[in-house]
N, C-alpha and C positions, 0 to 999 in steps of 0.2 A: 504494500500500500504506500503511495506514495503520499507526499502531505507537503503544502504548501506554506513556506514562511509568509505573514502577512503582518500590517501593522497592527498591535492590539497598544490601543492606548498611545502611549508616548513611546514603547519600543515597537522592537519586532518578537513576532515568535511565531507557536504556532498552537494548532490546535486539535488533540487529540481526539478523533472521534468516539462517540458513546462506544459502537460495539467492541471497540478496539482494548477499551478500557473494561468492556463487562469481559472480553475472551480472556483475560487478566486478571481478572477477578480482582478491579480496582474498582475502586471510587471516590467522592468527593473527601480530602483529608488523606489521600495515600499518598506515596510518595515516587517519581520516576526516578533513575539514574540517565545522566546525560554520557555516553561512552563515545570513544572514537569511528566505532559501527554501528552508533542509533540511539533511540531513546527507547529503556525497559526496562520495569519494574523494578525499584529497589531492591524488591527483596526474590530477584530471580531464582532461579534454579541454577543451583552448579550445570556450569558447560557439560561436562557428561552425561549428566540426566537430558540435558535439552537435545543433544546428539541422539541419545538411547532413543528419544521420544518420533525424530525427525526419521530413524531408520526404522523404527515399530512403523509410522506413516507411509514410509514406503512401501514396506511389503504389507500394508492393508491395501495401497495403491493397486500391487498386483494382484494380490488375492482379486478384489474388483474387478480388475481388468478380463483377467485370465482364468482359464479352467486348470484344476490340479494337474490334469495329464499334459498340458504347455507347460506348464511349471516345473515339471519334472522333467520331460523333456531338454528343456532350456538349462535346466542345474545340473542336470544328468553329463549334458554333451561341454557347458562350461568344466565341470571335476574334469574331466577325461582329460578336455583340451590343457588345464592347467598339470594335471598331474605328468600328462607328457614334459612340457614344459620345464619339470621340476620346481613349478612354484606351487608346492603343495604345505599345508599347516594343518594340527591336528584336528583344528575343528571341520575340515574337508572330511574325515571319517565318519565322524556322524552326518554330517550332513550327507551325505554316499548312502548311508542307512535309512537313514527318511526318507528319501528319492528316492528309493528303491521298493518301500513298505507301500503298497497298494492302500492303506490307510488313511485317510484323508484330514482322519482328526490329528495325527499325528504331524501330519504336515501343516495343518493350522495352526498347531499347538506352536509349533517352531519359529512360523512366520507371525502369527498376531500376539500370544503371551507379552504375560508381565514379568512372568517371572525369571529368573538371575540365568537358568540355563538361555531360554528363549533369546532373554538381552545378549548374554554373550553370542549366540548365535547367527543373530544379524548381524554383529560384529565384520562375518566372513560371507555376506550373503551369495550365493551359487546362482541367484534368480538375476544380478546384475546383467543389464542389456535389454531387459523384457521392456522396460517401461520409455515410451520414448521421451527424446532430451528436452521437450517442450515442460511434459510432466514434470520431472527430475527438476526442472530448473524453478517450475512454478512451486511446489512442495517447500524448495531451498528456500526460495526468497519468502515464501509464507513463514517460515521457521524464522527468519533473520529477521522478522518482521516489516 
């Protein structure tokens, strides 16, 4: 969202809109930080958790997009191509195992979860390339506010 400087009063500045501030779960009497990349909540979220959150986003992106058997598909033939490669990491082994399990909660489980494996999991996501760069970039800048 972009937001225009204009004169309020005898300065300038600007002016946050309502929804921006309810997706925030701010209100009148809270307080912004002014940073080098934006203006956001004082009291944000540590940068890891707002990463964790931006890549939990994505792969609900694909979930959306996509039916489980592209998805595996696509994770399937990324493992391959990177394990040729020798750019392999340990969390490719599980992720190898859930693309493989005909299961589809389990493949949910991996991509939409909150909890600590799941996070780590997107971590290394195998589903990268599904979503086009339009997506990816709108998600990003919704994140960075």
């Amino acid at each position: 969202m972009k937001l225009t400087l204009r004169r309020i009063g005898n300065s300038l500045g600007v002016i946050i809109p309502k929804p921006a501030l309810e997706a925030w779960g701010l209100g009148e009497g809270d307080q912004l930080r002014l940073t080098p990349n934006g203006i956001v909540p004082a009291a944000s979220a540590p940068a890891h958790e707002m990463l964790d959150e931006l890549k939990r986003k994505h792969a609900a992106a694909v979930v959306d997009a996509f039916p489980p058997a592209r998805i595996r598909a696509h994770g399937l033939a990324n493992l391959h191509r990177w394990k040729r490669s020798g750019a392999w990491v340990s969390d490719y082994d599980e992720w190898k195992r859930i693309l493989e399990d005909p299961d589809d909660g389990a493949l949910f489980a991996a991509l939409l979860g909150r909890d600590e494996r799941a996070t780590r999991l997107r971590q290394s996501p195998p589903y990268v390339g599904l979503l086009p760069r339009d997506v990816v970039r709108k998600l990003n800048e919704e994140a960075a506010g």
